[in-house]
N, C-alpha and C positions, 0 to 999 in steps of 0.2 A: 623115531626111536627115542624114548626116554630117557630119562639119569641114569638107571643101573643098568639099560643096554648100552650107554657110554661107558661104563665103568664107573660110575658116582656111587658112594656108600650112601645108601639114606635112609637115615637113622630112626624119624618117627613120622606119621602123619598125626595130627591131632587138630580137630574141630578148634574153632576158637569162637568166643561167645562175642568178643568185639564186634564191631562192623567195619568194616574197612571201607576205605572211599575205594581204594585202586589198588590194583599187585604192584609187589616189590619184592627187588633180591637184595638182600641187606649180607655184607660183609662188615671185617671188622678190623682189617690189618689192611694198606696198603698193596701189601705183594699179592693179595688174594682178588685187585679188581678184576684180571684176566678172567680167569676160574669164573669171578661170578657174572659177568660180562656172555660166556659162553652158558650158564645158565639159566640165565636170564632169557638167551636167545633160544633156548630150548624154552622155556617155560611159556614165552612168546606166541610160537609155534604151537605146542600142546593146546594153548588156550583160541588160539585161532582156529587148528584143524577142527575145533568142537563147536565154532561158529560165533566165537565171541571177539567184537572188538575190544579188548583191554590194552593199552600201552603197560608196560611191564617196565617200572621205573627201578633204576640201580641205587640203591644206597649204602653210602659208609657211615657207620655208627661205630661209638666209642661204646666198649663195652669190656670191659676189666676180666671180667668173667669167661672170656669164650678165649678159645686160641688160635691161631692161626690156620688157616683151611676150612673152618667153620663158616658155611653161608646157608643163610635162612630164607624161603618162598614164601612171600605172603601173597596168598589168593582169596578176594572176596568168595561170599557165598555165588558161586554162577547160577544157581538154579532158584534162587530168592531174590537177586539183586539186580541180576541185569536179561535185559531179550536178545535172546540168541539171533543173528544176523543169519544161519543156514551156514551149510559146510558147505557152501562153495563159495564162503568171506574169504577173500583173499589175503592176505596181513604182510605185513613192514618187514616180517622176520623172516 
């Protein structure tokens, strides 16, 4: 089950022209590590079932602009960047 079958609002997907070395779930307050902790381990999971080893690293960043409950998924390109291991990769999550 994914975020909105948990009950998570999410808000946009959008391509990012970066490249990224690795996933991350980036929070921005404290109180919010739980929350992103359990998203991260969804996020984990979604990328495994599809046959990719990624480690899916937590981050807290300072960020003036965003408010509390707000946490962000960073996910490399998986279909440019990395070789799918098969769906039946087992994962950490």
């Amino acid at each position: 089950m994914g975020l909105i079958g948990r009950g998570y609002s999410v808000q946009s997907r959008r391509p990012m022209t970066a490249r990224l070395a690795g996933a991350e779930v980036r929070f921005f307050f404290n109180q919010d590590e739980r929350v992103a902790t359990e998203i991260r381990d969804i996020a984990g999971r979604a990328v495994a079932t599809a046959g990719y080893n990624i480690d899916v690293e937590l981050r807290l960043m300072a960020n003036p602009e965003r408010t509390s409950g707000a946490v962000e998924v960073w996910l490399p390109s998986l279909s440019r960047a990395l070789p799918s291991l098969g769906r039946g990769y087992k994962s950490k999550y």
